[in-house]
C-alpha positions, 0 to 999 in steps of 0.5 A: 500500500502507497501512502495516499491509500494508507490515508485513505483508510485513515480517513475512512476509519475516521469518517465512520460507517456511514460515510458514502464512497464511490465504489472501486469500478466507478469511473473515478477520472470522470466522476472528477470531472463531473463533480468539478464542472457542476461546481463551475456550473453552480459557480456561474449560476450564482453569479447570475442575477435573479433576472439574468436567468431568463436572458439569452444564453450564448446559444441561439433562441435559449435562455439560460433558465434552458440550459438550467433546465437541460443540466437539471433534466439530465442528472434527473434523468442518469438518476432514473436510470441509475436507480432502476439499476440499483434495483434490479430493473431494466433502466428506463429512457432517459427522457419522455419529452425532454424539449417540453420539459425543458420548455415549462420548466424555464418558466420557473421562478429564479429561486425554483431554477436555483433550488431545481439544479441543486437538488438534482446535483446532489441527488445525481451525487448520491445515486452515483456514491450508492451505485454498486460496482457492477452498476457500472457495467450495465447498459442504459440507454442515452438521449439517443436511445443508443445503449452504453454502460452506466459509466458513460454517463459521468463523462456526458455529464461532465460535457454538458456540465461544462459546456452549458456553464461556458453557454450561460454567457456570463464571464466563463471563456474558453480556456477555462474549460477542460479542452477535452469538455469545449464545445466545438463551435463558438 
């Protein structure tokens, strides 16, 4: 054992039973990426003005409470299925009618807005932190309905997660994305 794993499981005797880790198959590069772009996303979101959540976006014929509404949706939706999964049942589209969705839910109060990426964020975190390891490996469809293992999901979240903050328009700029995580336009 390293010196960082002896840490590790001194922090892990220290933190108790009931403290939550990710299991040992859990893609851990990406479920970094993942938890990094939602904290640059809330980031963003908080430097918005309650008023500034409904203006443009810096893509074309969106508002920003869209986008607040597809990164919401999305955690949602990769909890869905990471749930189902968890339970022993198939997992479920990602989505029923993700455009109307998002459409009715843009037209949510600023504070609704807010309370609805934060809720999704940190339930997205749980469901992921109690997915058992071959959870991982089991297939769900995407927004496509195109099959991938569980696993895609934590690196189609961190892409959206970082493009749609850079999308919100209000001071991220390019550089300030992982380049892998840049939108290919703009």
């Amino acid at each position: 054992m390293s010196r960082l794993d002896d840490a590790r499981e001194a922090l892990r005797a220290r933190q108790g039973q009931g403290a939550r880790y990710d299991a040992p198959e859990a893609p851990a590069a990406e479920l970094a990426q993942a938890r990094l772009g939602t904290a640059f996303f809330a980031r963003k979101l908080n430097e918005l003005p309650d008023g500034g959540l409904y203006g443009p976006s810096l893509l074309p014929g969106l508002a920003r409470a869209h986008l607040i509404c597809e990164v919401a949706y999305q955690a949602r939706a990769i909890c869905r299925q990471a749930e189902a999964i968890t339970g022993g049942d198939p997992a479920p589209a990602m989505y029923d009618d993700r455009h109307a969705a998002i459409e009715l839910g843009a037209t949510l109060p600023p504070r609704a807005l807010r309370h609805l990426f934060d809720h999704a964020a940190v339930h997205l975190n749980v469901v992921w932190r109690d997915l058992p390891g071959p959870g991982w490996d089991a297939v769900a469809p995407d927004d496509t309905g195109v099959l991938r293992p569980l696993r895609a999901t934590a690196g189609e979240r961190a892409r959206l997660l970082w493009q749609r903050a850079y999308h919100l328009g209000n001071g991220a700029r390019l550089r300030d994305l992982p380049a892998d995580f840049r939108p290919d336009t703009d």
